[in-house]
N, C-alpha and C positions, 0 to 999 in steps of 0.2 A: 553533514549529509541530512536535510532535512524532507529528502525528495519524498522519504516513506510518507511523510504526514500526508503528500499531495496527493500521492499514489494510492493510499489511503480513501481518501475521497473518491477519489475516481474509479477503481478497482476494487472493494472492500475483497473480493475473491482472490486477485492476484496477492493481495498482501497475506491471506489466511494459507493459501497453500505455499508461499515463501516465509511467513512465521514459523 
């Protein structure tokens, strides 16, 4: 599952409130 890293990039928000 490496989609976090893209998601990452793309969204730094959506990954901080799903961390």
């Amino acid at each position: 599952l490496g989609n976090d890293q893209t998601i990452r990039v793309t969204d730094s928000i959506s990954i901080q409130i799903t961390d």
